[in-house]
ROBA-505182 format. One record per residue (C-alpha): residue number from 0; x, y, z. Coordinates in nm, 3 decimals, padded with zeros to 5 digits. Each point is the difference from the previous one (the first is absolute). Example, Ala and Ser with C-alpha at 12.3 -4.5 7.8 and 13.67 -1.06 7.14 Angstrom:
@k 0 x 01.230 y -00.450 z 00.780
@k 1 x 00.137 y 00.344 z -00.066
# end
This chain:
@k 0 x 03.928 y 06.153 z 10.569
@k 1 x -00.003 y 00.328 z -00.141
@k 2 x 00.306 y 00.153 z -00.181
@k 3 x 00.089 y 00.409 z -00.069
@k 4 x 00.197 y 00.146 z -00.255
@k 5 x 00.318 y 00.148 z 00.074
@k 6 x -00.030 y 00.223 z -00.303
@k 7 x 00.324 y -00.096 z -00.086
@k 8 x 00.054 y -00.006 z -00.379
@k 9 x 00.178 y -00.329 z -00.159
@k 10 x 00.191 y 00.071 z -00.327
@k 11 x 00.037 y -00.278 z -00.264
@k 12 x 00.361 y -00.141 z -00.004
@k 13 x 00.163 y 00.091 z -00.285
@k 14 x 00.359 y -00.207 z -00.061
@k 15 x 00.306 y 00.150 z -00.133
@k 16 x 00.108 y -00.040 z -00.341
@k 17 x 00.369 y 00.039 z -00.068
@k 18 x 00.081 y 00.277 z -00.280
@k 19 x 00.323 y 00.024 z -00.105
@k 20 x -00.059 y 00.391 z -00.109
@k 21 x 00.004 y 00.065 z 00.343
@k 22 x 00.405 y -00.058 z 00.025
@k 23 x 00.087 y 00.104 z -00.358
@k 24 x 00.114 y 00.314 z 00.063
@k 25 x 00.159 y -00.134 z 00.326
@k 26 x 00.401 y 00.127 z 00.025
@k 27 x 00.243 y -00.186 z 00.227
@k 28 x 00.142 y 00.210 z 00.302
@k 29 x 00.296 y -00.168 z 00.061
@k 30 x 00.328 y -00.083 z -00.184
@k 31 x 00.244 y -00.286 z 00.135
@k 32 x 00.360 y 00.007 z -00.077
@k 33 x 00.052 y -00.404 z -00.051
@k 34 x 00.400 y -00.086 z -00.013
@k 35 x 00.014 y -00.145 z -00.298
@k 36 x 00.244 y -00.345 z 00.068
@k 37 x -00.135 y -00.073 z 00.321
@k 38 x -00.395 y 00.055 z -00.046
@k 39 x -00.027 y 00.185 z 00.337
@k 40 x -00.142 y 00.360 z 00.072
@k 41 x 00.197 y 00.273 z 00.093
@k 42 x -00.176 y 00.338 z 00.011
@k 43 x -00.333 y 00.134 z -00.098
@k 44 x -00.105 y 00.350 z -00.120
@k 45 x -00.244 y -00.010 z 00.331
@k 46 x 00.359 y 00.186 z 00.151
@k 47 x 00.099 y 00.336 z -00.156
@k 48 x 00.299 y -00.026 z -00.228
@k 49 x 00.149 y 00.202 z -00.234
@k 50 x 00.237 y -00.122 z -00.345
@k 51 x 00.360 y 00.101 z 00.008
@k 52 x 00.276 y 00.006 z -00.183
@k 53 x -00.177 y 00.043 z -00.361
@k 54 x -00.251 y -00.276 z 00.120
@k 55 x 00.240 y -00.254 z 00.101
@k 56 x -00.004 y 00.011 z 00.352
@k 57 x -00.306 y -00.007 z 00.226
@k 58 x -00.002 y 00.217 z 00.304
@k 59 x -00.205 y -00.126 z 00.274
@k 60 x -00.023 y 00.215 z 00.359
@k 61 x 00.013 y -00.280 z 00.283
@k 62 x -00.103 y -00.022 z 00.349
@k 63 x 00.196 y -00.191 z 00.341
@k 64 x -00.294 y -00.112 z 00.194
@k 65 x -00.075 y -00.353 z 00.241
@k 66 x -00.165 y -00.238 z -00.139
@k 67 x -00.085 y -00.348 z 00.085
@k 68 x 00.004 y -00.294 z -00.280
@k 69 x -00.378 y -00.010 z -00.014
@k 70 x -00.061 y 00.400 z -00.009
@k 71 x -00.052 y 00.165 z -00.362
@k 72 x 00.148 y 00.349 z -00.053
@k 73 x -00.337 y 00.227 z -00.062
@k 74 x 00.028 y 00.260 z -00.237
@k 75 x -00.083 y 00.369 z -00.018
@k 76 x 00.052 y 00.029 z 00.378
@k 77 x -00.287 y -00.246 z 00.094
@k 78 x 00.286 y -00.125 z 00.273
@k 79 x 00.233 y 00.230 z 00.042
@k 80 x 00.101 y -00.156 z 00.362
@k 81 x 00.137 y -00.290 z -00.196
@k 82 x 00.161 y 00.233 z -00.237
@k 83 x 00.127 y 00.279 z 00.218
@k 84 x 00.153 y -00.264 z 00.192
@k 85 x -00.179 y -00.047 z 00.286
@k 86 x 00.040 y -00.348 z 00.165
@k 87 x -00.339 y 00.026 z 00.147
@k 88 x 00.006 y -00.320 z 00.277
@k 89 x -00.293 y -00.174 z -00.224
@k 90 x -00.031 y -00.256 z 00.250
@k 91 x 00.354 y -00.079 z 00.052
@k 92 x 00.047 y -00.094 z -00.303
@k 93 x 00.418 y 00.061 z -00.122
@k 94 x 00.002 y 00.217 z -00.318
@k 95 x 00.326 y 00.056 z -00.178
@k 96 x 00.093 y 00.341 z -00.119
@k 97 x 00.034 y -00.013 z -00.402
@k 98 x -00.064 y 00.258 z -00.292
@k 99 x -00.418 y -00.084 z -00.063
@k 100 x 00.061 y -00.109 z -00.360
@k 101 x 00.296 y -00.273 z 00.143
@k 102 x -00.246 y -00.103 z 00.204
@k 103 x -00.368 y 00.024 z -00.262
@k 104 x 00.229 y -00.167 z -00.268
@k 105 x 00.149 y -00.253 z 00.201
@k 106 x 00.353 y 00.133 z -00.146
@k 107 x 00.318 y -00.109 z 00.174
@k 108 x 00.360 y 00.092 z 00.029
@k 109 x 00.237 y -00.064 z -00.322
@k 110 x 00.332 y -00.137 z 00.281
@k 111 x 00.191 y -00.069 z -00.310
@k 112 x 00.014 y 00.305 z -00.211
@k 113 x 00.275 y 00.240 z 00.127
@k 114 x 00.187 y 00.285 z -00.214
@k 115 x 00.180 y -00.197 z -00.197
@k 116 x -00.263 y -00.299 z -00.119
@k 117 x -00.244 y 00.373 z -00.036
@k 118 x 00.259 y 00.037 z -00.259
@k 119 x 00.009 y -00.308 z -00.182
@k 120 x -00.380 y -00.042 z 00.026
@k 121 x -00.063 y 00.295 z -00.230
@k 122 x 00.279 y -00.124 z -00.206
@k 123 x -00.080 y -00.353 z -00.035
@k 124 x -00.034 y -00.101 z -00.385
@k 125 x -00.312 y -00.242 z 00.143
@k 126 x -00.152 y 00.276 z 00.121
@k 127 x 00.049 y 00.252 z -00.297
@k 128 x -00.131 y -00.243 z -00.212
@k 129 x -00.318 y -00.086 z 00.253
@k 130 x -00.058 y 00.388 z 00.006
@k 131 x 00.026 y 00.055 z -00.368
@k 132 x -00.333 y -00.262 z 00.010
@k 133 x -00.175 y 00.190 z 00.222
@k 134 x 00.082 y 00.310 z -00.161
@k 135 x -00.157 y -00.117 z -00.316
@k 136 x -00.339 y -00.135 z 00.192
@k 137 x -00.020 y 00.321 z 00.165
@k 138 x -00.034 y 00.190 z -00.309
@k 139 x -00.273 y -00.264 z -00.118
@k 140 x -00.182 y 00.086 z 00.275
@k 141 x -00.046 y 00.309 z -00.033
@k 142 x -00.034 y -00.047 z -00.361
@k 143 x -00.218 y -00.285 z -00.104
@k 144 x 00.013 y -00.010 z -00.360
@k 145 x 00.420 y -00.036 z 00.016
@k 146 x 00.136 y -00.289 z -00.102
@k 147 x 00.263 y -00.250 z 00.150
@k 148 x 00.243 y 00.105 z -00.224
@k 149 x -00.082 y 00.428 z -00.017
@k 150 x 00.019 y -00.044 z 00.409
@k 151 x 00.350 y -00.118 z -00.063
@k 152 x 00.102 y 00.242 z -00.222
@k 153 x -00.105 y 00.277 z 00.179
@k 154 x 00.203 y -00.142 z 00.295
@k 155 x 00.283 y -00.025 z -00.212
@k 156 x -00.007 y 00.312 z -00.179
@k 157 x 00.037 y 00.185 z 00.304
@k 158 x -00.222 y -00.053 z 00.279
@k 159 x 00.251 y -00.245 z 00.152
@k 160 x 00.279 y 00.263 z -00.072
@k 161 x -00.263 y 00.284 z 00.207
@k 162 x -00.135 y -00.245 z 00.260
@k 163 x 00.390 y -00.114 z 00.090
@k 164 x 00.098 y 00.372 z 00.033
@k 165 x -00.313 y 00.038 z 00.248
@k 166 x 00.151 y -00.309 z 00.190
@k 167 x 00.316 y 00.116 z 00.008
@k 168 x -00.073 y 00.323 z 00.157
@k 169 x -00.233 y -00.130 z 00.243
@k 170 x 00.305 y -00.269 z 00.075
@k 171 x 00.229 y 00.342 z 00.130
@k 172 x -00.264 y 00.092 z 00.198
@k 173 x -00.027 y -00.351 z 00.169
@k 174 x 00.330 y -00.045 z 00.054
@k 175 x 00.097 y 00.383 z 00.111
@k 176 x -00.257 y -00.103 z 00.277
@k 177 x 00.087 y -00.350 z 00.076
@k 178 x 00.036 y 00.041 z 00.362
@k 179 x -00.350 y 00.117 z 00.001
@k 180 x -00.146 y -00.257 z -00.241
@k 181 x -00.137 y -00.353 z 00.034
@k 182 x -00.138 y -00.196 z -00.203
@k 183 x -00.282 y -00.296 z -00.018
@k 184 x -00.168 y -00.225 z -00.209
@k 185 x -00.269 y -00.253 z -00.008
@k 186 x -00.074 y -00.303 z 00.204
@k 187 x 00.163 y -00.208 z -00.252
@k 188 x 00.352 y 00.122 z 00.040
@k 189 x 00.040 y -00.050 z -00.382
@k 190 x 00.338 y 00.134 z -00.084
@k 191 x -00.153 y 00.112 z -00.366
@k 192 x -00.353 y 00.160 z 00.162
@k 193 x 00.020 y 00.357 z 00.000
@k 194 x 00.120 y 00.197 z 00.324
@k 195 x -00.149 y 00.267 z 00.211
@k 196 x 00.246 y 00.311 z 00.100
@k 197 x -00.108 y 00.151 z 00.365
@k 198 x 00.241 y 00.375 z 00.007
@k 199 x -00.044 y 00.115 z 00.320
@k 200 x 00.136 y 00.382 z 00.013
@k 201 x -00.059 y 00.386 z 00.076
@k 202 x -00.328 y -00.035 z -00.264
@k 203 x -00.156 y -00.276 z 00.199
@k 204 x -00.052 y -00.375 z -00.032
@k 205 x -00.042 y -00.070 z -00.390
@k 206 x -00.020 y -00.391 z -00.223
@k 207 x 00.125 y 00.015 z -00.297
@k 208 x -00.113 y -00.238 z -00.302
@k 209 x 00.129 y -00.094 z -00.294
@k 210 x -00.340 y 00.073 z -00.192
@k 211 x 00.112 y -00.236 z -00.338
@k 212 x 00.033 y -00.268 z 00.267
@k 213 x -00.381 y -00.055 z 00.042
@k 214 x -00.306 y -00.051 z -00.180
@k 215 x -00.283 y 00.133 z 00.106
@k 216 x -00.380 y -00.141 z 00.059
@k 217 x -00.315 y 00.251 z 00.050
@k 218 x -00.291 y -00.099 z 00.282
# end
């Protein structure tokens, strides 16, 4: 039996060897707002968003689409059926008309805040006291090298007085649109976990955030 060569070359096999210089000068693209009683995500930089209200508030443009419980909302435009709001008949499948980030942060309904417990939420002494904490661990993050105690100085020297004015005016602007506002919060229903403001008005569908509320995690 008589073979014939194919003239095809075989190259030695040469096995991969991790480096870890490859991802050293790797930078994460994404920042996740993380509530910071409940544990659970709320927003991500992946959607524009711009800071309000000296940096109190963050202002998040939002989208009424359907969506099904197993569909993700794609970003930049990558679906914009699902986001423009078109039902699309996938199969017969029922799809429920929601804002995309109610529906990508599995965010429901807050039934048992109306104008007046709006009121006594940002008034609560609990809750002063909760946000005077994570006032103080904001500042350490974006400071390493503060301390405990300079965190909590700062806070009370006047960044609680400044951060309370911001809160206050953004309150007015809640409440001189109630009719137009809703407002939603985690999975969890935790009456202390932060809450998500939906305004819905002649500048389009907005969420507003509470931006002291959250901590935030890179990937």
């Amino acid at each position: 039996v008589s073979t014939q060569s194919t003239g095809t070359q075989i190259l030695p096999f040469t096995p991969y060897v991790f480096d870890p210089q490859q991802f050293a000068n790797f930078v994460p693209t994404m920042i996740v707002f993380n509530d910071r009683v409940t544990g659970e995500d709320h927003f991500s930089d992946a959607y524009p968003h711009e800071l309000v209200y000296g940096g109190a508030i963050v202002k998040v443009p939002v989208k009424w689409g359907f969506f099904s419980d197993n569909e993700d909302v794609k970003l930049a435009g990558e679906n914009p059926s699902a986001e423009d709001g078109d039902d699309g008949g996938d199969g017969g499948e029922t799809k429920e008309r929601k804002i995309n980030l109610v529906h990508q942060f599995k965010l429901v309904e807050c039934a048992y805040m109306n104008k007046k417990g709006f009121k006594e939420w940002l008034t609560d002494d609990d809750n002063i006291k909760r946000w005077k904490k994570f006032l103080a661990e904001e500042l350490m993050a974006a400071d390493y090298k503060l301390s405990d105690e300079e965190a909590a100085k700062q806070v009370e020297d006047g960044k609680l007085k400044e951060w309370k004015k911001n809160l206050t005016d953004f309150a007015k602007f809640i409440l001189g649109n109630w009719k137009n506002t809703s407002i939603y919060h985690d999975v969890t229903e935790d009456i202390e976990g932060s809450k998500i403001f939906y305004v819905g008005d002649e500048n389009g569908d907005h969420f507003y955030y509470i931006k002291a509320l959250y901590r935030t995690e890179k990937f």
